[in-house]
C-alpha positions in Angstrom: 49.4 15.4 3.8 46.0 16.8 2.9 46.0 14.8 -0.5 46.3 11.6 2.0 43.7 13.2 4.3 41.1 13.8 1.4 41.8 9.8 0.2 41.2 8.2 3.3 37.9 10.7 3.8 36.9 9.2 0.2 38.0 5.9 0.9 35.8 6.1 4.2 32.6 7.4 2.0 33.0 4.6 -0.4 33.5 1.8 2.0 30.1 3.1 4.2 28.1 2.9 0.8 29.4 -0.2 -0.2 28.5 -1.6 3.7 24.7 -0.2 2.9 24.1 -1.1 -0.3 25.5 -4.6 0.5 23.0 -4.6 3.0 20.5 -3.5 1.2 21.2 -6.2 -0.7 21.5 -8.7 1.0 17.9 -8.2 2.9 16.5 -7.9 -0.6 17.2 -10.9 -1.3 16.5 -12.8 2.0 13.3 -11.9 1.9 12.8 -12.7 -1.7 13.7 -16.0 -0.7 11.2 -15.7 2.6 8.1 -14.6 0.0 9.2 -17.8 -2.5 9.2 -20.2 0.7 6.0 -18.9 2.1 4.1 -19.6 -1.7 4.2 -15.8 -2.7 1.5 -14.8 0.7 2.8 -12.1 2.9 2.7 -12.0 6.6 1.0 -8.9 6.3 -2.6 -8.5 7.7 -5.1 -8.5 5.4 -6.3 -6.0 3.6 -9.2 -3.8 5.0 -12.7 -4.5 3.8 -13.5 -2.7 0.6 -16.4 0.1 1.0 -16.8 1.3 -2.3 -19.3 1.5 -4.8 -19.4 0.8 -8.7 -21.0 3.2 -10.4 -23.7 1.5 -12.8 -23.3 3.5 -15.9 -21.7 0.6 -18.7 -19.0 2.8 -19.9 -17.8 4.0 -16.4 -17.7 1.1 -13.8 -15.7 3.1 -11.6 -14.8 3.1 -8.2 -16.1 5.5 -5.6 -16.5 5.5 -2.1 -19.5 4.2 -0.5 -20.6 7.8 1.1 -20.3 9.4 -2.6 -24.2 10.8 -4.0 -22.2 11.0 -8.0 -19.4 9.1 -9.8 -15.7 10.9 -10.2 -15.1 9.6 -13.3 -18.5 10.3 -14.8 -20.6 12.8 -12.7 -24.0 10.2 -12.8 -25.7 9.8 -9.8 -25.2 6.9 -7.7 -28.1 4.7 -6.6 -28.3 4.6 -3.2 -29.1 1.6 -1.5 -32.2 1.6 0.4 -31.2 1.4 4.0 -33.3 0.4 6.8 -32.9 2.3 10.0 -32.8 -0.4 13.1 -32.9 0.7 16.5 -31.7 -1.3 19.1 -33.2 -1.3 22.7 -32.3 -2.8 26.4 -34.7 -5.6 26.9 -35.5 -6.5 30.5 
């Protein structure tokens, strides 16, 4: 009785993962299908605006983000772009 008890328990393990997996599955490929239909663009929103600087040493080139005074990768300085301060007033 308890080797029939411990079957059906297995049985009952195996069938759930088989029901996910299938699933899994299955929604895999739907939306590969979806993404093929569509041209390969995703519904997604688009991707935020990029606000980072490239460091202008030749060998580095790398990536840093806009607020950064020296490159990660190297350690040079950044040049800072010359910003202009504009105040804005209520005209009447």
């Amino acid at each position: 009785m308890d080797i029939l008890f411990v079957i059906i328990v297995i049985f009952g393990i195996a069938l759930v993962l088989v029901l996910v997996f299938g699933g899994w599955i299955i929604v895999s490929v739907v939306r590969l299908i979806a993404r093929a239909l569509h041209g390969g663009r995703s519904s997604a929103l688009p991707p935020p605006p990029r606000n980072f600087v490239r460091c202008g040493h030749p060998r580095c080139r790398a990536e840093n983000p806009s607020g950064a005074r020296f490159c990660r990768r190297c350690g040079k300085m950044l040049r800072v772009a010359d910003t202009v301060v504009v105040r804005k007033v209520a005209m009447w």
